[in-house]
TIMARLO-377735 format. One record per residue: x, y, z negated of N, C-alpha, C in turn; residue in three letters. Coordinates in steps of 0.05 Angstrom, whole numbers, padded with zeros to 5 digits, always signed. Atoms other than C-alpha are relative to their C-alpha. Layout:
% residues N
XYZXYZXYZALA...
This chain:
% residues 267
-00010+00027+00002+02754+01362-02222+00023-00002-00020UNK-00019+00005+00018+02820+01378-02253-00007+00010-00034UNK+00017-00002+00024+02777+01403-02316-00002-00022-00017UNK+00006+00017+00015+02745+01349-02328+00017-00029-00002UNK-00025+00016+00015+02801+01302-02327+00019+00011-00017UNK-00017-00009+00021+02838+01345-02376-00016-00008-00029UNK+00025+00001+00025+02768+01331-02419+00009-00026-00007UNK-00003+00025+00009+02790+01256-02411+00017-00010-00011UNK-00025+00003+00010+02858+01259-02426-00003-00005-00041UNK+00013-00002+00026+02833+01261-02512+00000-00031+00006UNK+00015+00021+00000+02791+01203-02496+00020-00032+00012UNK-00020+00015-00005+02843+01164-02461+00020-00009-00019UNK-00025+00009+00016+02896+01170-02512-00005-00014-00030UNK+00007+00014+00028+02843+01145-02566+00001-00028+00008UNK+00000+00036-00010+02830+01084-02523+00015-00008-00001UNK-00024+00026-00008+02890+01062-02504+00021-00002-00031UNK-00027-00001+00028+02931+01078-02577-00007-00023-00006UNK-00006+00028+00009+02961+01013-02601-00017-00016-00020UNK+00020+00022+00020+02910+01001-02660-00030+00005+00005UNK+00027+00003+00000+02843+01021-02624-00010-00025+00001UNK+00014+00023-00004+02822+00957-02612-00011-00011-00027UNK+00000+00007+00035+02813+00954-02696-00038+00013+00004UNK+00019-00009+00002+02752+00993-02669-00030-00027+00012UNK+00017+00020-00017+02718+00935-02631+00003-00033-00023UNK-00002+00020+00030+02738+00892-02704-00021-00002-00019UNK+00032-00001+00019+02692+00869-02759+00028+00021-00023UNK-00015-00022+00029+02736+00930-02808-00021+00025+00006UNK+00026-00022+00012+02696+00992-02826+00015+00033+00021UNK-00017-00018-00020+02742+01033-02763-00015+00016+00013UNK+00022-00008-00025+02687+01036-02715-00031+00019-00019UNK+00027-00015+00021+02622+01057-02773+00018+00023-00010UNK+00003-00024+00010+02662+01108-02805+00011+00021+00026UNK-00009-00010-00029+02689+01138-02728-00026+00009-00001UNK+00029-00016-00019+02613+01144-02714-00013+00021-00019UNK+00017-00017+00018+02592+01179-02784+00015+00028+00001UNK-00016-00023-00001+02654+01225-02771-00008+00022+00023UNK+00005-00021-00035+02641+01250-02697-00030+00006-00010UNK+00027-00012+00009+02566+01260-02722-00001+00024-00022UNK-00004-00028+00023+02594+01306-02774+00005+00023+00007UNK+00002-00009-00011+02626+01339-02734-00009+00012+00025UNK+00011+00007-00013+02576+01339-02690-00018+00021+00002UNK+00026-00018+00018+02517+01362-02723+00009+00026-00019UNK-00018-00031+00019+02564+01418-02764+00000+00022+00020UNK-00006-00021-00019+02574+01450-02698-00023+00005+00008UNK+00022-00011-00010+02507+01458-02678-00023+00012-00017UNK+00025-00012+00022+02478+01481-02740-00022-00021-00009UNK+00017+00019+00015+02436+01421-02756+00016-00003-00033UNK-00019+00002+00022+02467+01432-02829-00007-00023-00024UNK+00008+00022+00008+02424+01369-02860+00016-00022+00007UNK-00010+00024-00012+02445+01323-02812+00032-00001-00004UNK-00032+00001+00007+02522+01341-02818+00004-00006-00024UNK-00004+00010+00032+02510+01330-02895+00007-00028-00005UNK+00009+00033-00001+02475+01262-02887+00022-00011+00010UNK-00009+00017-00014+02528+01233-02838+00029+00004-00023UNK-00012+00012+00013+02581+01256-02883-00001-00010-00028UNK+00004+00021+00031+02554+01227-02946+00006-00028+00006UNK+00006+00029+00006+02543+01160-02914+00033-00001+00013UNK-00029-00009-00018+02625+01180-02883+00014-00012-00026UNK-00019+00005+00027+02649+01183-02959-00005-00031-00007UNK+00006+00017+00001+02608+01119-02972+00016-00023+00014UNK-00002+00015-00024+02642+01082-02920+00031-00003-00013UNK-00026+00007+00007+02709+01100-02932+00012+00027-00017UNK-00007-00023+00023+02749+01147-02989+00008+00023+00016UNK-00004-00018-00017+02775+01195-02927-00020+00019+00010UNK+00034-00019-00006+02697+01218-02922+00005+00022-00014UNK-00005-00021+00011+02716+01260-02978+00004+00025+00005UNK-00009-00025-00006+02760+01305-02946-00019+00019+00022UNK+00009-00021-00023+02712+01318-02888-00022+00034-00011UNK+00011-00024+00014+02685+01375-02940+00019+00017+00008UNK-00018-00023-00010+02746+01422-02911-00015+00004+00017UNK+00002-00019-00026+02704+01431-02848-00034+00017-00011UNK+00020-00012+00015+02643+01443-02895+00011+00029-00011UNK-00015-00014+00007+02693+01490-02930+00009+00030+00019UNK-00016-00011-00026+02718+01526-02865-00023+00020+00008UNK+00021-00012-00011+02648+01537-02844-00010+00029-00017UNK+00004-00020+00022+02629+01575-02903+00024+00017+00001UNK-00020-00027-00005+02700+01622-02894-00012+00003+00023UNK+00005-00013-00027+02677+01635-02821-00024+00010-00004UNK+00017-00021+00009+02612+01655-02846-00001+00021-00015UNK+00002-00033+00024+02629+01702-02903+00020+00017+00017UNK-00014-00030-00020+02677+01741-02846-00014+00006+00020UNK+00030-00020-00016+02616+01743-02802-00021+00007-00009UNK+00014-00002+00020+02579+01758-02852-00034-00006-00007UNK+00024+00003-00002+02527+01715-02855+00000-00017-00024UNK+00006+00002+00016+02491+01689-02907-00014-00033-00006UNK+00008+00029-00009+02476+01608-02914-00001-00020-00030UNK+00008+00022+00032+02450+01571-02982-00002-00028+00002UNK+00009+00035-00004+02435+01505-02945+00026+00001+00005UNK-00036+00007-00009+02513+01504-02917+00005-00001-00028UNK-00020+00005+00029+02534+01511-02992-00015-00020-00008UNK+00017+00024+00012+02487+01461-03016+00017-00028+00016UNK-00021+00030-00014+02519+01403-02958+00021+00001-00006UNK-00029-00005+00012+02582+01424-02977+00021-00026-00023UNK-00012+00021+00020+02581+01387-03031-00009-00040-00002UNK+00015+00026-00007+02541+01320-02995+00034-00018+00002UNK-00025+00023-00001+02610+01283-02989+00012-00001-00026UNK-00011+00008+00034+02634+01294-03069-00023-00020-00006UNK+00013+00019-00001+02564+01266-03074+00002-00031+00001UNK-00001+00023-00004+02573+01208-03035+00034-00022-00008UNK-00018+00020+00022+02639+01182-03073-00008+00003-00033UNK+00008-00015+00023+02599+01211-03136-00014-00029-00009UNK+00013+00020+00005+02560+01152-03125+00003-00025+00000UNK-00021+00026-00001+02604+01101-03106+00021-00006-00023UNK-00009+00000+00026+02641+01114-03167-00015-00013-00021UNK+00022+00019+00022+02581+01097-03211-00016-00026+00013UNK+00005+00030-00016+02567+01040-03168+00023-00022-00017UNK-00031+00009+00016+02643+01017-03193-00006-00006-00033UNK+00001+00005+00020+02629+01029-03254-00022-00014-00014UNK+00028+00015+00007+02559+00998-03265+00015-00035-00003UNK-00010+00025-00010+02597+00932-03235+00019-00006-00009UNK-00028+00005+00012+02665+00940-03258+00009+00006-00029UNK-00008-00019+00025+02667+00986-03314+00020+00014+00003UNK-00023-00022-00003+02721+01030-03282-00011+00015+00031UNK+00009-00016-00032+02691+01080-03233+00024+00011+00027UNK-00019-00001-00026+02754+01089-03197+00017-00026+00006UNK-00014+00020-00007+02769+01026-03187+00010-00010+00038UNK-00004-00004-00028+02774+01034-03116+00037+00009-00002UNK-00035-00002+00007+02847+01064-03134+00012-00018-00013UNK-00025+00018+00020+02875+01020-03186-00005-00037+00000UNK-00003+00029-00007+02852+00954-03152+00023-00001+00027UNK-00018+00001-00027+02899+00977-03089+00021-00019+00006UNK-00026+00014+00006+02957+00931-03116-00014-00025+00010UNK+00017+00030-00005+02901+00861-03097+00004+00009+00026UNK+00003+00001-00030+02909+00888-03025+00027-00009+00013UNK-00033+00000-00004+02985+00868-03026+00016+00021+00013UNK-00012-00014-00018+03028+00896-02974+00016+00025-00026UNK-00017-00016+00020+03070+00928-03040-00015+00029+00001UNK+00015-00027+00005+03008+00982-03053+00009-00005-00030UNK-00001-00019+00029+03012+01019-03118-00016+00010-00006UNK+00025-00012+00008+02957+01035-03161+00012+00033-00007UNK-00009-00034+00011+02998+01097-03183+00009+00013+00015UNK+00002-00020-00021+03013+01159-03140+00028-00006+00007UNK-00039+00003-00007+03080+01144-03099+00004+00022+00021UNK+00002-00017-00028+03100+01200-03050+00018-00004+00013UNK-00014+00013-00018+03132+01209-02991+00029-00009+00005UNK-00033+00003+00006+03204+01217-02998+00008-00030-00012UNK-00011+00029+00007+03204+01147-03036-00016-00018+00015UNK+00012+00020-00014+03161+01108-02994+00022+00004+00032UNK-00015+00005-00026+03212+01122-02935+00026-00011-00016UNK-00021+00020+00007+03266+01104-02985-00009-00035-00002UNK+00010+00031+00012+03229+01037-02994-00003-00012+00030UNK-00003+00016-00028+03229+01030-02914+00026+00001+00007UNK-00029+00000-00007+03299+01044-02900+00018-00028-00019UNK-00015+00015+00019+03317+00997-02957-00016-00031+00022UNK+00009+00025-00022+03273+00948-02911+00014-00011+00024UNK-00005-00003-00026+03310+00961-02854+00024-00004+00007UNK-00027+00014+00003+03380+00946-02880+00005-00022-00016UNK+00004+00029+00016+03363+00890-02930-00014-00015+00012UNK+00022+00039-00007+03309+00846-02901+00011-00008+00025UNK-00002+00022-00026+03307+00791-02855-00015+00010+00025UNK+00008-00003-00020+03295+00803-02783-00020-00030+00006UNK+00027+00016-00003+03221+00766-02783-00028+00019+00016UNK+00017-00014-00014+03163+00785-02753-00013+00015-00018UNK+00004-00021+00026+03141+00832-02823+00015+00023+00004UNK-00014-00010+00006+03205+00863-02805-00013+00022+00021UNK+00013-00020-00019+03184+00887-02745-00024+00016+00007UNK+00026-00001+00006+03114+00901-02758+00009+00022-00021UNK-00007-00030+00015+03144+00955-02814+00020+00017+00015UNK-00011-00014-00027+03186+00981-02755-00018+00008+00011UNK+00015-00005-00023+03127+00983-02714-00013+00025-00024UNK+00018-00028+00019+03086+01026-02778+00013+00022-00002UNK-00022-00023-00002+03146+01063-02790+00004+00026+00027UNK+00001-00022-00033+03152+01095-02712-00035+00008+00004UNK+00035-00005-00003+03073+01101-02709-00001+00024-00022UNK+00006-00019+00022+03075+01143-02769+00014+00023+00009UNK-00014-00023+00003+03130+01185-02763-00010+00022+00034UNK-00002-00021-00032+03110+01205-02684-00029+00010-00009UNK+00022-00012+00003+03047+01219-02706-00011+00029-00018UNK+00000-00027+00014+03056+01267-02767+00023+00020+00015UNK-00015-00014-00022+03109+01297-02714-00018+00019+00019UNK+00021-00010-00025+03057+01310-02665-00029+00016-00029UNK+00023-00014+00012+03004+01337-02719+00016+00018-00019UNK-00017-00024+00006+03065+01380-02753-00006+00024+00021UNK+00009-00021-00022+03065+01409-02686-00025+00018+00008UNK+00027-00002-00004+02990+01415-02678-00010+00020-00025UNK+00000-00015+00028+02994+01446-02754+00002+00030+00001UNK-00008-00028-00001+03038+01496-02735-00011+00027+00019UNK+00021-00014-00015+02994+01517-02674-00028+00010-00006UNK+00029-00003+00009+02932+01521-02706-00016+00006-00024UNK-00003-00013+00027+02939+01545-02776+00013+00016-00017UNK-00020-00018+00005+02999+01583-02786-00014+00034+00004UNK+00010-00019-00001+02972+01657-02795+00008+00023+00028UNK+00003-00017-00022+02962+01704-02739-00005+00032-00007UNK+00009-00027-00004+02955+01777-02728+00031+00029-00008UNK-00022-00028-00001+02992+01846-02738+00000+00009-00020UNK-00002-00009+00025+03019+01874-02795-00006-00017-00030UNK+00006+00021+00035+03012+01809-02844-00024+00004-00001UNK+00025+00005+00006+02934+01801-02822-00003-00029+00008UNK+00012+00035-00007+02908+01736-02834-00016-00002+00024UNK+00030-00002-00027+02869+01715-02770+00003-00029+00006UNK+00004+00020-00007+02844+01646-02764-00010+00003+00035UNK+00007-00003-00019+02838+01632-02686-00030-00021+00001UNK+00027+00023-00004+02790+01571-02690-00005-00016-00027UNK+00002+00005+00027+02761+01555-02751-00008-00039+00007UNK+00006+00032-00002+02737+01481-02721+00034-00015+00003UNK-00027+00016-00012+02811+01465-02689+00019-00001-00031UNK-00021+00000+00020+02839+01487-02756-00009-00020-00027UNK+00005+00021+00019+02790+01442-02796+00013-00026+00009UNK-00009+00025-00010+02809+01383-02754+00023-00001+00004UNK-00021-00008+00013+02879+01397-02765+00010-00007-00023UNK-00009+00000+00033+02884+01398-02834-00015-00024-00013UNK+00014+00036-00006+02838+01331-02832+00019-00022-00001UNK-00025+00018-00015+02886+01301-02789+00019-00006-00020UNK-00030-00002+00023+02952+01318-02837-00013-00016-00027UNK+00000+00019+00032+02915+01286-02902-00019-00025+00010UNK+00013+00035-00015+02879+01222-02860+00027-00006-00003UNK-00026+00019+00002+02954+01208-02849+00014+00000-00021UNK-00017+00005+00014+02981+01226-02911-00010-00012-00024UNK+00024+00010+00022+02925+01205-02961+00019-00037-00004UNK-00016+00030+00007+02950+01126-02951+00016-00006-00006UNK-00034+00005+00009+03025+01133-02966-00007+00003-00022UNK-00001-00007+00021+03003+01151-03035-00002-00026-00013UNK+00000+00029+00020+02997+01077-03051+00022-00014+00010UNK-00031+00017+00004+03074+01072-03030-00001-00014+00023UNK-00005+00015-00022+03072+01035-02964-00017+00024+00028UNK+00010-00009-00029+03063+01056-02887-00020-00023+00008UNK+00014+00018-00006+03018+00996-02887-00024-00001+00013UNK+00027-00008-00017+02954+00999-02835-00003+00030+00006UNK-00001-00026-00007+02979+01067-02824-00009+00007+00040UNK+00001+00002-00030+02972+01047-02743-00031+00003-00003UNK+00029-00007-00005+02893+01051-02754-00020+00010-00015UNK+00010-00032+00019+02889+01102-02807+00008+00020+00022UNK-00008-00026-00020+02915+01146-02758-00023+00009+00027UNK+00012-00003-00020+02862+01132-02707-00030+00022-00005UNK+00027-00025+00008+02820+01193-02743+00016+00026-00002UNK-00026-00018-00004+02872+01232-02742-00001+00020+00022UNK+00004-00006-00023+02842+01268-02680+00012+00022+00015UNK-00017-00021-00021+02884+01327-02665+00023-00021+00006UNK-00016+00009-00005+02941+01282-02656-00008-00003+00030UNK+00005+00004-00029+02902+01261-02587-00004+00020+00018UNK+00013-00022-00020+02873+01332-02575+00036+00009+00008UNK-00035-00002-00009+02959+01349-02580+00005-00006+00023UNK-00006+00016-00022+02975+01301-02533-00013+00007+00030UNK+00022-00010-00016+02921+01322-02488+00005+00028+00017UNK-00002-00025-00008+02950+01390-02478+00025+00001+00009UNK-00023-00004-00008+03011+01376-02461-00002+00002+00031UNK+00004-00008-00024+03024+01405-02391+00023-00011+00019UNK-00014+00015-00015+03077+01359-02369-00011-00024+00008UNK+00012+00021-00011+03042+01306-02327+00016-00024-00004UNK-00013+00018-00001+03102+01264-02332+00002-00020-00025UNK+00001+00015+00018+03108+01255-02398-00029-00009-00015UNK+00023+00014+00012+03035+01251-02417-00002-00034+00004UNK-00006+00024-00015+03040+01186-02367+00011-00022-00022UNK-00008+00011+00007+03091+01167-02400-00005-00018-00022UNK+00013+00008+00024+03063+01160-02474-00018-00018+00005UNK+00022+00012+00002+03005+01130-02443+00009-00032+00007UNK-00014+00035-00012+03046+01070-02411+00005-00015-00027UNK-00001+00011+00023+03073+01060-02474-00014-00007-00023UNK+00028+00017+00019+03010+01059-02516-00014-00023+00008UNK+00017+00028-00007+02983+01010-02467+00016-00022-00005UNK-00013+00021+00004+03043+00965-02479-00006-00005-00030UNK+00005+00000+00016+03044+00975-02546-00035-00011-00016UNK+00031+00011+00010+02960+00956-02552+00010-00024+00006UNK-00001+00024-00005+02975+00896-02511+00013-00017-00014UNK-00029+00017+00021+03030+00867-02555-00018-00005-00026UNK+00013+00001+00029+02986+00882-02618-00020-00014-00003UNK+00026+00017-00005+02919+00859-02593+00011-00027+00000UNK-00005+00023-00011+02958+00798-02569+00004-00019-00042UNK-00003+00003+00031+02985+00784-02645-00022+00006-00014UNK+00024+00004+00008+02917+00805-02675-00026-00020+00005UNK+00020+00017-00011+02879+00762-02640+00008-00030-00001UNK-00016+00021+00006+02924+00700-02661-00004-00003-00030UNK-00004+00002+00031+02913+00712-02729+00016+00019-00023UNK-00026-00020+00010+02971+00762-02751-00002+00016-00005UNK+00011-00038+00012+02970+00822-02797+00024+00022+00025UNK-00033-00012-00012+03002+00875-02751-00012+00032-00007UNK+00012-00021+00003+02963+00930-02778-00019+00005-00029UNK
C-alpha cells in the first residue's frame, strides 16, 4: 500500500502544479505530453519504431521534440557498454532531427525562411527576442521589473514566472546532481540509470530552452515536461513537507485557473 502511493506521489504533483490545467486547454500541452510519454514509453520496451514515430510527430508538435534525441542518444551509450549491437536504434535516433527537418521546409515552402519559427518569436510579445538572450540577462531584465514597474496584475504574474522558474531549476539542479554527476572508484565514469539520467538532462533544457528568447514568459507550463522535477519531489522522504508543496500547488492552480478562465494571460 505504502508503495503504491509513493507511485502516486509523481502523478499528484503533475496534477495539481499551478499550470496543469493548460493541459485540459485548446494549447498543444496536452498532444505533445502524450507523444512524449509514448516515447518514452515505447524506448523502454524496445518497440524502437514506435519510439521513433511518436517522437517525430513530438518534434512536429513542438521545437522541445528535438531534444528528446538525448534519450535516443543515451540508449545507444548503454548499448555500446553492454555491448550490443542495434542499427534500427541508430536509424530512430535521428526520427526527431527529421521531424523539425521537415517543419523547417514546411517554413520555408510558406515563408521563405525555414527557421522562422525562431525569428518570428518577437509577434508573440511578452518582450521575446528573435536573437539568443541568456540567462544572467533575462534575470537582470526581471529584477529591473521588480524595482521599476507598476504594481499591476503583469507585475505579479512576472513574480509568479519568476518563483515557478527559479524553484524548479532548483529542484532539477538537485535532481542533476543526483543523477548525472559521475560515479565510481578511482575517476570511473559509471552512469547509474541511463533512463533517470536521460530525463534529467531533458528536464534542465525543457526549462532552459525558453529563456533564450529573453523572458520567463509561459515558463509555468513549459515546465510541466520537465518531469524529474515531479519524480524529485516524489522522493522526498519528509511527509511534511511533501504536503506542504502540495497545499501550495493547489492554491496556486486555483488562483491561476481562476484568472485563466476569465480571460487573463497568467501563463
Amino acid at each position: 500500500m505504502t508503495r503504491n502511493l509513493t507511485n502516486l506521489w509523481p502523478i499528484l504533483f503533475l496534477v495539481i502544479f499551478p499550470a496543469s490545467f493548460f493541459f485540459a486547454a485548446v494549447y498543444t500541452e496536452g498532444l505533445f505530453f502524450l507523444l512524449f510519454i509514448c516515447t518514452l514509453f515505447f524506448l523502454k520496451k524496445d518497440k524502437l519504431f514506435l519510439a521513433g514515430l511518436f517522437a517525430f510527430l513530438a518534434t512536429l508538435t513542438r521545437l522541445i521534440g528535438l531534444f528528446l534525441i538525448i534519450f535516443f542518444v543515451l540508449k545507444l551509450i548503454e548499448n555500446l557498454k553492454l555491448k550490443i549491437k542495434n542499427f534500427n536504434l541508430f536509424i530512430v535516433t535521428f526520427f526527431p532531427v527529421l521531424g523539425l527537418s521537415i517543419y523547417a521546409f514546411y517554413l520555408w515552402q510558406t515563408t521563405g525562411d525555414p527557421f522562422f519559427f525562431l525569428h518570428s518569436q518577437w509577434a508573440f510579445g511578452a518582450h521575446r527576442s528573435s536573437n539568443l538572450i541568456f540567462l544572467p540577462q533575462v534575470y537582470y531584465r526581471y529584477l529591473n521589473i521588480f524595482f521599476t514597474a507598476n504594481w499591476n496584475f503583469q507585475y505579479f504574474i512576472s513574480l509568479f514566472e519568476f518563483f515557478i522558474f527559479n524553484f524548479v531549476l532548483f529542484v532539477l539542479v538537485l535532481d542533476f546532481i543526483r543523477n548525472c554527476l559521475p560515479t565510481g572508484k578511482a575517476g570511473k565514469l559509471e552512469i547509474r540509470n541511463f533512463d533517470r539520467m536521460g530525463l534529467s538532462i531533458f528536464s534542465l533544457v525543457n526549462l532552459i530552452l525558453p529563456t533564450l528568447t529573453g523572458t520567463f514568459s509561459s515558463i509555468p507550463r513549459y515546465a510541466l515536461f520537465s518531469l524529474s522535477f515531479f519524480l524529485y519531489l516524489s522522493q522526498i522522504k519528509n511527509l511534511l513537507i511533501k504536503v506542504a508543496i502540495a497545499i501550495i500547488f493547489i492554491i496556486f492552480h486555483i488562483v491561476m485557473l481562476g484568472f485563466f478562465s476569465q480571460g487573463y494571460f497568467v501563463s
